[in-house]
C-alpha positions, -999 to 999 in steps of 0.1 A, spaced: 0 0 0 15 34 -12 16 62 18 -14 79 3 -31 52 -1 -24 43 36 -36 78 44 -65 76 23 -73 45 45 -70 62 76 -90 88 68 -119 68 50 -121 44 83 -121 68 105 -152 91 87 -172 57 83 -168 49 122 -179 85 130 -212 77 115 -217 52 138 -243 72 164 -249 38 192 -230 9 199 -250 -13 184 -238 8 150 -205 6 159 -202 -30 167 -211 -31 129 -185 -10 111 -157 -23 134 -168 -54 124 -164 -42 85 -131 -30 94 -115 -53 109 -132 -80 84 -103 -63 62 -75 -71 80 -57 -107 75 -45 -133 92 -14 -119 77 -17 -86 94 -28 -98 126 6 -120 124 23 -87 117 6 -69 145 25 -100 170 59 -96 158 55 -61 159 42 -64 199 68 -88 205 99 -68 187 85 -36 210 87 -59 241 122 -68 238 129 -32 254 111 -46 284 125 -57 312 127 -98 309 105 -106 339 83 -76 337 78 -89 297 70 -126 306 36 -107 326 28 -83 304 30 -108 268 1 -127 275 -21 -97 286 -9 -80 253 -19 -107 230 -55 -106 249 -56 -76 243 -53 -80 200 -64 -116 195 -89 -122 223 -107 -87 211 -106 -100 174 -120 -125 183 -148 -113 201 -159 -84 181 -162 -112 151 -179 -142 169 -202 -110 185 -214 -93 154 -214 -126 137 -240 -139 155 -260 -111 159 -254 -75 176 -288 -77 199 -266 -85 225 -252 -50 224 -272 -22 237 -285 4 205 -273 28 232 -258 66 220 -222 66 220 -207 89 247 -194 123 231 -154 111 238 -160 90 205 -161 114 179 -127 128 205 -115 92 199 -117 92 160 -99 124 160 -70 111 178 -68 76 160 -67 100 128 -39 120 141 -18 92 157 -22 66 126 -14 99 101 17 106 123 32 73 121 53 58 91 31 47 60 40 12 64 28 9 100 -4 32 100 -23 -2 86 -12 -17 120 -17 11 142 -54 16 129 -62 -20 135 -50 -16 172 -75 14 180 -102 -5 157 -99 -32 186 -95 -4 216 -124 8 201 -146 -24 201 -133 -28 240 -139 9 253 -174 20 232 -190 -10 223 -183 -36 252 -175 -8 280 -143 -25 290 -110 -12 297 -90 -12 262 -64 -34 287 -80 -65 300 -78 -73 336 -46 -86 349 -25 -65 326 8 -52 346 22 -21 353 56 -16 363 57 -17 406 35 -49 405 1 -33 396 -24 -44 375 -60 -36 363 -85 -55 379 -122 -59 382 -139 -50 417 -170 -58 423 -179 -52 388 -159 -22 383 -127 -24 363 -94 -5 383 -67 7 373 -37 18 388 -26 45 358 -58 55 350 -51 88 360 -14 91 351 -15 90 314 -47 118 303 -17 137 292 0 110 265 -14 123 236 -25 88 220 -32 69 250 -63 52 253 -71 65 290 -90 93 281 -115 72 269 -113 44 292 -141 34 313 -121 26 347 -118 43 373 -84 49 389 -75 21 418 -69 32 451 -33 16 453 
């Protein structure tokens, strides 16, 4: 894919999800979007996790691997077998106002990156997406871990997490539009 086309992408995926007005709606398109993506490309996405964790410190790696690859393949694989068999699981609720926030930022982060890895980078929000608007989750599934032993967690139904409020100000995090509340650790 030539950069423009790869820019073209970005842009065309991101102005069909922002027509999506309820969950329900969006379930749908992510569902078209991600349909698009390979088996290929979610290879791809793996090494790319798994070159990115090298950096990490070897025991703090071994914990956060799995959670990672929850975090791409277990999402995949929900948003398909979900929409698959039928979206009336899904509330046809209004999407929160922080979406059409969301797009914007997914638009300026995938733009921003090199032309080879925006297809990539899209397919990761595409699946934060799915997490944080359609099922309410945290875009992190619980037991991911932070560095000093922390980890998000679910609490009497509520998800936790122990950065929640230390990363609103990373301009592409996911945080913003997170649905946990901060733990009290």
């Amino acid at each position: 894919m030539s950069a423009e086309e790869s820019k073209a992408d970005v842009h065309g995926t991101c102005a069909r999800l922002r027509l999506a007005k309820t969950r329900a709606e969006l379930a749908k398109a992510l569902y078209r979007e991600v349909s698009g993506y390979s088996l290929f490309d979610l290879q791809a996405m793996r090494k790319r996790v798994e070159q990115d964790l090298r950096s990490v410190p070897p025991g703090y790696r071994r914990r956060l691997h799995p959670s990672v690859m929850a975090q791409i393949f277990e999402t995949h694989h929900t948003l398909i077998a979900t929409v698959r068999r039928g979206s009336q699981n899904i509330p046809d609720e209004p999407l929160p106002d922080k979406f059409r926030e969301f797009c914007g930022m997914v638009e300026r982060t995938c733009l921003a990156a090199e032309a080879e890895e925006q297809h990539l980078e899209l397919l990761y929000f595409l699946l934060a997406a799915f997490n944080l608007f359609v099922l309410d989750r945290p875009a992190h599934p619980a037991g991911t871990p932070f560095p000093g032993g922390l980890e998000v967690e679910v609490r009497d139904g509520e998800y936790l997490c122990p950065v929640r409020e230390k990363a609103d100000d990373v301009e592409n995090a996911l945080c913003p539009y997170c649905p946990a509340k901060q733990s009290d650790v």
